[in-house]
Jmol script that loads the backbone (N, CA, C; Angstrom):
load data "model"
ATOM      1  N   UNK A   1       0.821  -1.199   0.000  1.00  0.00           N
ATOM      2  CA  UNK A   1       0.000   0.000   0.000  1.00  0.00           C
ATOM      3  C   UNK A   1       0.864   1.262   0.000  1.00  0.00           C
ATOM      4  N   UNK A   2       2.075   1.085   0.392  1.00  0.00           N
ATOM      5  CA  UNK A   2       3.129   2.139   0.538  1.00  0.00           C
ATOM      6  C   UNK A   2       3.072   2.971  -0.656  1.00  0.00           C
ATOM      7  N   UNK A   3       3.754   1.698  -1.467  1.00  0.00           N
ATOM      8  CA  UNK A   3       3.691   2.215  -3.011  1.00  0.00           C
ATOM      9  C   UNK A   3       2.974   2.906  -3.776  1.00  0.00           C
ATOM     10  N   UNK A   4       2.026   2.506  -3.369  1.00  0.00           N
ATOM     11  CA  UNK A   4       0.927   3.230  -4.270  1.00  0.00           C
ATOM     12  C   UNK A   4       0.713   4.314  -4.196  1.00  0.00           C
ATOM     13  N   UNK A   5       0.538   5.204  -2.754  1.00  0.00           N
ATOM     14  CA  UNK A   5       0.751   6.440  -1.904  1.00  0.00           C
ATOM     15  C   UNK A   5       1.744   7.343  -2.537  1.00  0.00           C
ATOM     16  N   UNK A   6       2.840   6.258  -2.874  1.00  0.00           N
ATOM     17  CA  UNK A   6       4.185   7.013  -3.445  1.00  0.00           C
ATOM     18  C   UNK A   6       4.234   7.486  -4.931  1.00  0.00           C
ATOM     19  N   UNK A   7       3.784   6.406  -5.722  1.00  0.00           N
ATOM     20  CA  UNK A   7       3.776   6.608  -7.172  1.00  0.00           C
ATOM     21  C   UNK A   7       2.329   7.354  -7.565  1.00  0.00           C
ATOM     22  N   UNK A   8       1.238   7.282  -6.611  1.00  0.00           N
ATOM     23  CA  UNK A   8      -0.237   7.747  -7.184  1.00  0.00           C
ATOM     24  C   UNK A   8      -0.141   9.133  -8.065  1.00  0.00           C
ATOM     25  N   UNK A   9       1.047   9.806  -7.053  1.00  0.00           N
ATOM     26  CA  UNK A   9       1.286  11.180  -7.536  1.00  0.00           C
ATOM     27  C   UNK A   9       1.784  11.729  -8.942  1.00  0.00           C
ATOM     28  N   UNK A  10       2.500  10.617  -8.810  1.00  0.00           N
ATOM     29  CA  UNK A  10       3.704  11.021 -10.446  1.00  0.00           C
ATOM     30  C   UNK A  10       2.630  10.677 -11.322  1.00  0.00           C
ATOM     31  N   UNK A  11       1.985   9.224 -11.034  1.00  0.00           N
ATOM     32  CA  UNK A  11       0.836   8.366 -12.044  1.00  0.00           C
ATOM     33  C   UNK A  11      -0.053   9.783 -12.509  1.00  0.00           C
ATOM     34  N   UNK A  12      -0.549  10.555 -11.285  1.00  0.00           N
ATOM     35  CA  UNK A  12      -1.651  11.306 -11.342  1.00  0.00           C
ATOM     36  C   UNK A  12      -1.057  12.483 -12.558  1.00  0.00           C
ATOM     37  N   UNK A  13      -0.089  13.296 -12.251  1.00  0.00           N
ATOM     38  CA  UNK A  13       0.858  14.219 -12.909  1.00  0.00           C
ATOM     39  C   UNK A  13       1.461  13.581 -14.600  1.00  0.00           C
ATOM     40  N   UNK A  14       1.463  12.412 -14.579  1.00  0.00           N
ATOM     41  CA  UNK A  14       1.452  12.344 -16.162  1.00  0.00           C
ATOM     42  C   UNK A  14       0.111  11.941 -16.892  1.00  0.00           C
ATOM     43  N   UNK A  15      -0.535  11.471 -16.294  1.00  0.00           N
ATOM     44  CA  UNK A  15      -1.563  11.422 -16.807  1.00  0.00           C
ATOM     45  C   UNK A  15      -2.399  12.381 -17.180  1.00  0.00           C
ATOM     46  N   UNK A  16      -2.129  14.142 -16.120  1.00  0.00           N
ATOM     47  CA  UNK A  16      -2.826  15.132 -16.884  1.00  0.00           C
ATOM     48  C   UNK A  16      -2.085  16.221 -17.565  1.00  0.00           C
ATOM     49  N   UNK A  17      -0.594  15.672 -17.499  1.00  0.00           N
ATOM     50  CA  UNK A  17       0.778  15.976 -18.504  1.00  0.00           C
ATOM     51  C   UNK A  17      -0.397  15.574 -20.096  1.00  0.00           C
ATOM     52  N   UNK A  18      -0.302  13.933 -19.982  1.00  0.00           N
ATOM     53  CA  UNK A  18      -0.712  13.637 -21.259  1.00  0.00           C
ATOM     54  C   UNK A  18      -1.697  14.054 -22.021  1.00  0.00           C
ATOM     55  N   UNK A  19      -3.373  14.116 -21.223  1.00  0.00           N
ATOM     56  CA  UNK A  19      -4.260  14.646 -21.681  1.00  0.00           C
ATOM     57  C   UNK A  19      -4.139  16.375 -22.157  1.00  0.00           C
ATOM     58  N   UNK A  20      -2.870  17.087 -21.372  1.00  0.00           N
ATOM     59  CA  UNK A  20      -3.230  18.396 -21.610  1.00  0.00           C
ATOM     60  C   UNK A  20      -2.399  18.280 -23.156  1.00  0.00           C
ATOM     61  N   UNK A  21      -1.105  18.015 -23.774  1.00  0.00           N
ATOM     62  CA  UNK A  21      -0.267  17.781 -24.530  1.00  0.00           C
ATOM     63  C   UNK A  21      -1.269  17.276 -25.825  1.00  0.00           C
ATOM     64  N   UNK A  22      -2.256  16.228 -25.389  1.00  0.00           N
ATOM     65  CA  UNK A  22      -3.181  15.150 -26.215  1.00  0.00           C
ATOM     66  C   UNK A  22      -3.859  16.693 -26.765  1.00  0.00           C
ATOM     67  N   UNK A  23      -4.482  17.116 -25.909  1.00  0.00           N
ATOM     68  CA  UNK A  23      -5.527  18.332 -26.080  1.00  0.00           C
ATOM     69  C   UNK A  23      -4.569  19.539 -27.050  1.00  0.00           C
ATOM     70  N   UNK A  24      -3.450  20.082 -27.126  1.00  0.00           N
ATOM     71  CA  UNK A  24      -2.761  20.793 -27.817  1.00  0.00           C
ATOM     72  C   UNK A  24      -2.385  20.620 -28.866  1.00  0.00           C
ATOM     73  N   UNK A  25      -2.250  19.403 -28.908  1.00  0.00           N
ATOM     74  CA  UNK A  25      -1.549  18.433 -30.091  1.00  0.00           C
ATOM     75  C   UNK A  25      -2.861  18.569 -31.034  1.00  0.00           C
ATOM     76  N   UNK A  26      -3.875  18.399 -30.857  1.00  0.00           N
ATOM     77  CA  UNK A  26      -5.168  17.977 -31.553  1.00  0.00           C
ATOM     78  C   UNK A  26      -5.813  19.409 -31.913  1.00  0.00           C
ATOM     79  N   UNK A  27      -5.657  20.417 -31.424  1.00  0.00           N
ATOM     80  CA  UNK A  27      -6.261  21.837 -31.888  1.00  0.00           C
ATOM     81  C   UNK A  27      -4.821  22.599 -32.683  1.00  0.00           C
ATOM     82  N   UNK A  28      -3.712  22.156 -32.677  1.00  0.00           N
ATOM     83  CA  UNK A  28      -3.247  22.489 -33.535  1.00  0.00           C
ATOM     84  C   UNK A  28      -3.427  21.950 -34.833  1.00  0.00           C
ATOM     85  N   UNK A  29      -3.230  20.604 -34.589  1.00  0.00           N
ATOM     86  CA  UNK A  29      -3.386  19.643 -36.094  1.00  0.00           C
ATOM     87  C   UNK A  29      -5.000  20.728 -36.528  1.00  0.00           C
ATOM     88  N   UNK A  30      -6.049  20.918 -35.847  1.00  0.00           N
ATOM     89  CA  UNK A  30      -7.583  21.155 -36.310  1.00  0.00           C
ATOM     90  C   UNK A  30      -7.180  22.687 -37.267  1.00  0.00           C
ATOM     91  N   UNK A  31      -6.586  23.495 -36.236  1.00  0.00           N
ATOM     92  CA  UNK A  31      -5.863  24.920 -36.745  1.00  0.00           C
ATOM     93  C   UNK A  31      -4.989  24.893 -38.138  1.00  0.00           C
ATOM     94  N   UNK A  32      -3.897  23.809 -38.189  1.00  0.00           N
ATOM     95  CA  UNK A  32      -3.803  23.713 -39.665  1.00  0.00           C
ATOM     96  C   UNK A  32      -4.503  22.980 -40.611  1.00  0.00           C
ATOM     97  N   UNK A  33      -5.540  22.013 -40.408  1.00  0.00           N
ATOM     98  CA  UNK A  33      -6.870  21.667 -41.147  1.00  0.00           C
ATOM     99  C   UNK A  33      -7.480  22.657 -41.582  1.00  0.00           C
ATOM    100  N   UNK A  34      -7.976  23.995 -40.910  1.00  0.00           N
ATOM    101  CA  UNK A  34      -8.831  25.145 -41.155  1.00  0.00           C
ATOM    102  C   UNK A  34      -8.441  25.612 -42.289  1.00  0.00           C
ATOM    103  N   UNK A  35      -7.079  26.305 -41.165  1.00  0.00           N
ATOM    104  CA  UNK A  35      -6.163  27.216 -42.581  1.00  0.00           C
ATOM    105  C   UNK A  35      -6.237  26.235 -44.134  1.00  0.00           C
ATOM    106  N   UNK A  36      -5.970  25.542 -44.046  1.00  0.00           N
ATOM    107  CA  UNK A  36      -5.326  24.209 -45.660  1.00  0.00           C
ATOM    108  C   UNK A  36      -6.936  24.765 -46.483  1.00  0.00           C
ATOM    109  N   UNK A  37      -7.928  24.500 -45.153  1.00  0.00           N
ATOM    110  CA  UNK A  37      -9.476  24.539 -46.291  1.00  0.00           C
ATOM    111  C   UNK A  37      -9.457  25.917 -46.327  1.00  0.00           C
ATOM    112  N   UNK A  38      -9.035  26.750 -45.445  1.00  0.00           N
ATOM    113  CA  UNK A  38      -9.298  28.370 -45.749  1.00  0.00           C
ATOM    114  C   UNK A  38      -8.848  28.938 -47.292  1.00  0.00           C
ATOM    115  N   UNK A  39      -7.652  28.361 -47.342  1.00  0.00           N
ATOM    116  CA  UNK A  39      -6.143  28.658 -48.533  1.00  0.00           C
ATOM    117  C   UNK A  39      -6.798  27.785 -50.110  1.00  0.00           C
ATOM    118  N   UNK A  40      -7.419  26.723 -49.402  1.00  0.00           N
ATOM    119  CA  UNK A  40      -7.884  26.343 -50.725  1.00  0.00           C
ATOM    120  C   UNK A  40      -9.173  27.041 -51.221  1.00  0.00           C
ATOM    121  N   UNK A  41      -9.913  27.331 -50.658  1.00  0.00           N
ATOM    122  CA  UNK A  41     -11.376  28.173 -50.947  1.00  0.00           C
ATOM    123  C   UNK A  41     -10.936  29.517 -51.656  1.00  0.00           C
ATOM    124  N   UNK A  42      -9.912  29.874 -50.933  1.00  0.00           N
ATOM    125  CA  UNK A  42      -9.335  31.224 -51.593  1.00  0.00           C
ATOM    126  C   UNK A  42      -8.638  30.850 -52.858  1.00  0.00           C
ATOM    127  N   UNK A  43      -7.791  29.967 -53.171  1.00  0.00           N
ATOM    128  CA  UNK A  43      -7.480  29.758 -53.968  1.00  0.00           C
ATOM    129  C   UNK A  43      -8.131  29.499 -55.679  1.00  0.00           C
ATOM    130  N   UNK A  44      -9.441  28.105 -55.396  1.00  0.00           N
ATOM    131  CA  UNK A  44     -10.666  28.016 -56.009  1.00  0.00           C
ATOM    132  C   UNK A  44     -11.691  29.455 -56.173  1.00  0.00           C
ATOM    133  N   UNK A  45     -11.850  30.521 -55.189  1.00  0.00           N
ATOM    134  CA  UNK A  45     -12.462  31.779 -55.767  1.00  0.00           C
ATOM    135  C   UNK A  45     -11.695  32.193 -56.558  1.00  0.00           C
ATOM    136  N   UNK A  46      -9.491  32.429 -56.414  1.00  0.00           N
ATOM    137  CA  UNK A  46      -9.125  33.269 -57.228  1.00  0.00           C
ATOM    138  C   UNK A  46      -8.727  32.813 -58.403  1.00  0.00           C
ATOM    139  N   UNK A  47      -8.991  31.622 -59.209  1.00  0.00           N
ATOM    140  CA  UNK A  47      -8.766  31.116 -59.846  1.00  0.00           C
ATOM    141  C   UNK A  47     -10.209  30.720 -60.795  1.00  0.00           C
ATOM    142  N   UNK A  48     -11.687  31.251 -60.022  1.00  0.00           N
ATOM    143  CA  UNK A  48     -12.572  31.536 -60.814  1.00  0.00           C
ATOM    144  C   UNK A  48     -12.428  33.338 -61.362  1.00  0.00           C
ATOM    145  N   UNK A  49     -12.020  34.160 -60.672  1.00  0.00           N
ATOM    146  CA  UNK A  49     -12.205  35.183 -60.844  1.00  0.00           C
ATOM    147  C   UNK A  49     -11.107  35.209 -62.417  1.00  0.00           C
ATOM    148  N   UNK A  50      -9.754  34.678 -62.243  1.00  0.00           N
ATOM    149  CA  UNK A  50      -9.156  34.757 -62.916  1.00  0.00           C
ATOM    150  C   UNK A  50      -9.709  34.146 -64.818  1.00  0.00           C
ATOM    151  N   UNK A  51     -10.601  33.089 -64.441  1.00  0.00           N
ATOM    152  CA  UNK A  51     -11.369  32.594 -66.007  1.00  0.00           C
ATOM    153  C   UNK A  51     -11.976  33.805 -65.953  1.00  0.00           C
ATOM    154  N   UNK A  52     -12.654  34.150 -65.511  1.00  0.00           N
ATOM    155  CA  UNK A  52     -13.816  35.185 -65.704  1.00  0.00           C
ATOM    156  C   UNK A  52     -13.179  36.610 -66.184  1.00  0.00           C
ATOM    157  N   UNK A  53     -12.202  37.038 -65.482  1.00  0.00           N
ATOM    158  CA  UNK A  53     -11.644  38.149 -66.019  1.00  0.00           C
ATOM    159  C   UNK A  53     -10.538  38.125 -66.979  1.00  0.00           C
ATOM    160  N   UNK A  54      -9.834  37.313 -67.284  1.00  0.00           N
ATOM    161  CA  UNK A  54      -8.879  36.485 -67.831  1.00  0.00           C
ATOM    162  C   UNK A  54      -7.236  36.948 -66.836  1.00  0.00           C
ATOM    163  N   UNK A  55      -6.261  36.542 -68.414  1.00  0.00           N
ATOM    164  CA  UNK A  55      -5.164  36.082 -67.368  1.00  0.00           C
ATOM    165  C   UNK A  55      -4.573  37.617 -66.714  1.00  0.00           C
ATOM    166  N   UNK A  56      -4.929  38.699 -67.051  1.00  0.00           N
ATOM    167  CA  UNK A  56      -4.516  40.196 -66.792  1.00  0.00           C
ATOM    168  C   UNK A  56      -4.344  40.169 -65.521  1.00  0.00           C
ATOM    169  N   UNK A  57      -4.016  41.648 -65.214  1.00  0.00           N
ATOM    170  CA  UNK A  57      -3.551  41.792 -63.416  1.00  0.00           C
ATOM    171  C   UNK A  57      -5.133  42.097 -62.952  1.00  0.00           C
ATOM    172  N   UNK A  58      -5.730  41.299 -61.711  1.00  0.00           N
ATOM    173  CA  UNK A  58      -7.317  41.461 -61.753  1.00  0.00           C
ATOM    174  C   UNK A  58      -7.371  42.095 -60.721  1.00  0.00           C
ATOM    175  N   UNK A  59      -6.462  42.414 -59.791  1.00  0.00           N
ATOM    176  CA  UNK A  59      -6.889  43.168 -59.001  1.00  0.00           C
ATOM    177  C   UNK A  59      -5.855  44.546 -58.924  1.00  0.00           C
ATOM    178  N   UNK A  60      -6.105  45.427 -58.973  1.00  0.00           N
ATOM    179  CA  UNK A  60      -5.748  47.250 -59.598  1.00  0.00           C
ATOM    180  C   UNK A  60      -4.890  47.503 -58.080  1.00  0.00           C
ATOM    181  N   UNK A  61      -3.726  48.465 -57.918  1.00  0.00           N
ATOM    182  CA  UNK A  61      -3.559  48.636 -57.061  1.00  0.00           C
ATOM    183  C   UNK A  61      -4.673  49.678 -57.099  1.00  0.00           C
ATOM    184  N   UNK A  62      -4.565  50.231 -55.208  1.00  0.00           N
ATOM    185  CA  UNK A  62      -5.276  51.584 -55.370  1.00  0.00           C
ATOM    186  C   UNK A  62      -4.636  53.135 -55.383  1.00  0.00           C
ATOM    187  N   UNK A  63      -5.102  53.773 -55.643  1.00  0.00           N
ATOM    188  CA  UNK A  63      -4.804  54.962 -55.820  1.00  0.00           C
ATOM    189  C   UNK A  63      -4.875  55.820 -54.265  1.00  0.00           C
ATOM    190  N   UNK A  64      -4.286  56.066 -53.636  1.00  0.00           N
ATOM    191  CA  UNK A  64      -4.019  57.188 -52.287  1.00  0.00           C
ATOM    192  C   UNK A  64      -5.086  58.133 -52.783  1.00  0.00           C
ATOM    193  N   UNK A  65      -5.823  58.711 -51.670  1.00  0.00           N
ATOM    194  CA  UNK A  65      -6.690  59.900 -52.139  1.00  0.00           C
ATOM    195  C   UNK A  65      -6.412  60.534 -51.636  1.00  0.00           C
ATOM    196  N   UNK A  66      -5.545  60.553 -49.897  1.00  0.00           N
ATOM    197  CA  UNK A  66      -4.665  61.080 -49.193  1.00  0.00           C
ATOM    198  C   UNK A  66      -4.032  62.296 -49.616  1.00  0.00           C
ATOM    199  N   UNK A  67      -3.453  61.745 -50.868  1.00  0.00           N
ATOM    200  CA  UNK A  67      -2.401  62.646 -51.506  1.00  0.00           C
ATOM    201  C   UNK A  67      -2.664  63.342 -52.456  1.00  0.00           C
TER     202      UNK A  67
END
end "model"
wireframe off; spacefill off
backbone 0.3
color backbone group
């Protein structure tokens, strides 16, 4: 019973080592899932815009009104 008293602690301390690490590990991987579908959606709009307007520069810089 000694033992157990002794190790419960460390047992207890990696075990919510692991779950917190498990939990970080998994919203990053989700965070670069997002972005990948974000980058591709953008990509698929600018690559309709581009048939549609053809291969020219489609988006203009702007002009300062500032000045």
């Amino acid at each position: 019973m000694e033992y157990v008293a002794v190790l419960l602690p460390s047992v207890a301390i990696g075990v919510v080592f692991y779950v917190l690490m498990r939990w970080a590990f998994r919203a990053d991987s989700a965070e670069r899932k997002a972005r990948s579908t974000s980058e591709d959606d953008a990509r698929r709009w600018y690559e309709e815009i581009r048939q549609r307007e053809g291969d020219g520069e489609i988006f203009q810089p702007r002009a300062d009104k500032d000045s």
